[in-house]
N, C-alpha and C positions, 0 to 999 in steps of 0.2 A: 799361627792361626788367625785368621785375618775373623773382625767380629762385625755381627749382623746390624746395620744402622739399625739407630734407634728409631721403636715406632712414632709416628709423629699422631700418628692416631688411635685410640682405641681398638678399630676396627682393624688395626695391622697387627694388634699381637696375636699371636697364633694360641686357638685353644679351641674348645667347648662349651662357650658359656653362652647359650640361650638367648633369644630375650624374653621368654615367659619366665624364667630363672632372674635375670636378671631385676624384673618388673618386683616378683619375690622376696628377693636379695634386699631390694628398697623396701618394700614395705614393712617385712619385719623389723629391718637395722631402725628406720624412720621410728615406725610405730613404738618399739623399744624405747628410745630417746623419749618420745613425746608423752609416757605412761613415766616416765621418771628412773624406767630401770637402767642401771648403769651396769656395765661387767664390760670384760675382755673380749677380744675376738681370738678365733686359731682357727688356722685350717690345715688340714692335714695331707700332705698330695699337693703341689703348687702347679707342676708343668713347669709352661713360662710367664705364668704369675696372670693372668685375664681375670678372674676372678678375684686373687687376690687383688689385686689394682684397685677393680672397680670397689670391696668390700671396707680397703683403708679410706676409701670417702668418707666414711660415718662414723672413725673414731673420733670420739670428744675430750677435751684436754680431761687428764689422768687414766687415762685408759689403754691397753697393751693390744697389741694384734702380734700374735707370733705363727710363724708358718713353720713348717717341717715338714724334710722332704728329703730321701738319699741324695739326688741330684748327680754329684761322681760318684757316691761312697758306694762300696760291695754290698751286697743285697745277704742277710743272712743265709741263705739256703738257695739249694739249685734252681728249683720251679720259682721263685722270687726275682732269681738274677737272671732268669731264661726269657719272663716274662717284663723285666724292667730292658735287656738288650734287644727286644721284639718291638717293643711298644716306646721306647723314651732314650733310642740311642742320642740322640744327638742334644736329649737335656744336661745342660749344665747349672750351675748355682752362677755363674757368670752372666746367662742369658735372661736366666731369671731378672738381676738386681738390676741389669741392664733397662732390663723394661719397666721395674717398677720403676725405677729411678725418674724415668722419660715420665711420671705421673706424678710422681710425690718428691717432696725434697729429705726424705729419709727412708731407709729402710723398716720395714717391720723385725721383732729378733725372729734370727734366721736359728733356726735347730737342723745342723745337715744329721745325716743317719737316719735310723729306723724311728719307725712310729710307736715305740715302746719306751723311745727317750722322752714324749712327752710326760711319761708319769711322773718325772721326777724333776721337769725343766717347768713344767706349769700347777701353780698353786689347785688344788680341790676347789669347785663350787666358787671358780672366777672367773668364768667366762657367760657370757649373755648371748651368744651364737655360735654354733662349731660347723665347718663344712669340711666333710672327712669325703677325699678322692684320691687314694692311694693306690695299694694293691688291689685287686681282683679278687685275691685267693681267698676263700673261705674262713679259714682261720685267723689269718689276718686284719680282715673284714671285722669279722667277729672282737677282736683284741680293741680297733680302733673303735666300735661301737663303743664298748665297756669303758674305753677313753673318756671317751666324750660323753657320758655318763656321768664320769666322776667328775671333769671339770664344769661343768655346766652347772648354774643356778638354778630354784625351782621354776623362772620362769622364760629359761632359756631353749634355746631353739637350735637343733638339731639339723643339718641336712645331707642327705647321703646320696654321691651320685652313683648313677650304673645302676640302679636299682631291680632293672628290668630289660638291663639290653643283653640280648641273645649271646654274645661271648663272655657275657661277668657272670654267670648263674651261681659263683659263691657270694654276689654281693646279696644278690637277691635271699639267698638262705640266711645268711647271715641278719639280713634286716626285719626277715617278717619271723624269724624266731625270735629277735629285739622284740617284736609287737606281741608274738604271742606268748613268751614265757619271759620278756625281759624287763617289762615294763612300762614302754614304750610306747606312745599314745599316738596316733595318728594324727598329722591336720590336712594337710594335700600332698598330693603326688602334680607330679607332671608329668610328659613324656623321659624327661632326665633324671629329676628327682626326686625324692621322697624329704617331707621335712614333718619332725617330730619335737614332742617334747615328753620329759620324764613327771612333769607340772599335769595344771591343769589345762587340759588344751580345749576348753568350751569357752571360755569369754577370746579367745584367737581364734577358734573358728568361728565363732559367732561376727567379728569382726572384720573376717577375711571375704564372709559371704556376703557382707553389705559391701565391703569393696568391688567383689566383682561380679555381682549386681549391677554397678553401678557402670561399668567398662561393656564396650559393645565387641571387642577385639579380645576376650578371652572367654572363650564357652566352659563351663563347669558343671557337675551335676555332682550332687551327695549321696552314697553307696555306704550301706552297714558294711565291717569288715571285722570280725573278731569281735563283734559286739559293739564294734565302737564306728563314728561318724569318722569318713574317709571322703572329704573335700578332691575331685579330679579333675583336673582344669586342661583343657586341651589348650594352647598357645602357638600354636601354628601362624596366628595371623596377629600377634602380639604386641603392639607397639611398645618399644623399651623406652625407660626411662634416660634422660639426657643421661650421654657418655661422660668419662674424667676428661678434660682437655689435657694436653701435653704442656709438661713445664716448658719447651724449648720455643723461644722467644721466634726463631723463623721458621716454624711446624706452618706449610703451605697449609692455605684453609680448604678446610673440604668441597670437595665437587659437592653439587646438591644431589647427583644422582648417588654418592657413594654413601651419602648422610643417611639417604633414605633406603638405601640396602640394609641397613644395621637397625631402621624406627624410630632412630633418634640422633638429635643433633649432637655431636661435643658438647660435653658438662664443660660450662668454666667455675668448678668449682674450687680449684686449688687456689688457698692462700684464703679463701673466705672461712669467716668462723659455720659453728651448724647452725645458728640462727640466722646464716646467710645462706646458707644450703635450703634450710627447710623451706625460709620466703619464698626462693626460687622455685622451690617444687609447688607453691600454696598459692603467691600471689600473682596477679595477671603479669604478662610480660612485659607491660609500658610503665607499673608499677618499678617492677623490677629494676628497668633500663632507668630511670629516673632517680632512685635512690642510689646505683649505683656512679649513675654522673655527679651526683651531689657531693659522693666518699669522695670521688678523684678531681674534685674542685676544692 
């Protein structure tokens, strides 16, 4: 079996990842660091890792990101393995590592099997963000929710995809019984996702509205939901934050047309520490280019 070259870009790994999701992905991971709160990452559901990729940006030294995902293993039950050979023939845990790898110079811990091994593979109340994109099925759904519940800190943050797309309607059960009998506080939704916390979610929504106040490329309005303030952000015309660059030393540089299909340039953030990530995100880019010619002199 002959394997797929490594992406050389971002933009070539195959998946689902947004860029109002992505914009998201940053601001929380960011904002999290910058309020002092430290935890774990996991997500639950990898594909071939896009998301993950982009999410091991923002781990900080002592800090775990573990994924879990079947990838080859058997699916417990029929409608589970009916719907992983419909939707994810051709995922392997090979193509996964493949890609991350093309980004970061280590894996995240890999849990192959069911998303019921995380109970027992990830410590309670040590993680600072979960992004659970697994199965479909109702039940299931449900199970990952309660996951990521217990692994999660009180001010950690929640994000569940499919929320609302017309072929997952158990994600969607599954999530607004979360909100309305689970606990589960609202802060936004997008067209893809929905991200929660089990915390207090008003000093983060409170935060997230002066954010995108401030951006002219994401429309939002606030909506009562269950009692509670529901942030909706339409991202249609979204500009994403810079990409991970590719560790491979002769990754051909991007067309300007292809950079600007995805909103964002290539991140060169690998090998930089997070207070070299965050300058880049903060300070102008002649600042930037300056400091970094000084490191490599």
């Amino acid at each position: 079996m002959t394997s797929a070259p490594a992406p050389a870009r971002f933009r070539d790994v195959p998946g689902w990842f947004f860029p109002a999701d992505q914009v998201l992905f940053d601001w929380f991971l960011t904002r999290q660091h910058a309020r002092g709160e430290r935890g774990d990452l996991l997500e639950i559901g990898v594909y071939l890792g896009k998301s993950a990729i982009f999410s091991g940006c923002y781990l900080a030294e002592g800090e775990r990101f573990t994924v879990c995902d079947l990838f080859d293993s058997p699916a417990e039950d029929r409608s589970n393995s009916a719907e992983m050979a419909k939707s994810y023939a051709t995922l392997t845990r090979r193509a996964f590592e493949a890609n991350y790898l093309a980004f970061h110079e280590r894996l995240p811990r890999v849990v192959q099997g069911l998303s019921s091994l995380v109970a027992t593979e990830v410590p309670d109340a040590a993680c600072r963000f979960v992004h659970v994109d697994a199965s479909h099925l109702y039940d299931h759904v449900r199970g990952d929710i309660l996951q990521a519940r217990a692994k999660l800190l009180p001010y950690g943050i929640v994000a569940l995809d499919d929320f609302r797309a017309e072929h997952c309607p158990g994600v969607a059960a599954a999530t607004w019984e979360a909100v309305t009998s689970g606990g589960l506080r609202p802060v936004c939704v997008t067209g893809t996702k929905f991200y929660g916390t089990w915390g207090d979610p008003e000093p983060v929504r409170d935060e997230l509205l002066g954010m995108l106040g401030s951006r002219r490329d994401l429309w939002h309005e606030v909506q009562s939901v269950a009692g509670q303030r529901l942030i909706r952000i339409d991202g249609k015309k979204a500009d994403a934050p810079r990409h991970p660059a590719a560790l491979r030393v002769d990754a051909p540089a991007p067309h300007p047309a292809s950079a600007a299909g995805d909103g964002a340039a290539e991140r060169p953030d690998r090998g930089r520490s997070l207070a070299g990530r965050l300058a880049a995100r903060t300070l102008p880019g002649t600042v930037v280019r300056a400091l970094a010619g000084r490191a490599r002199r």
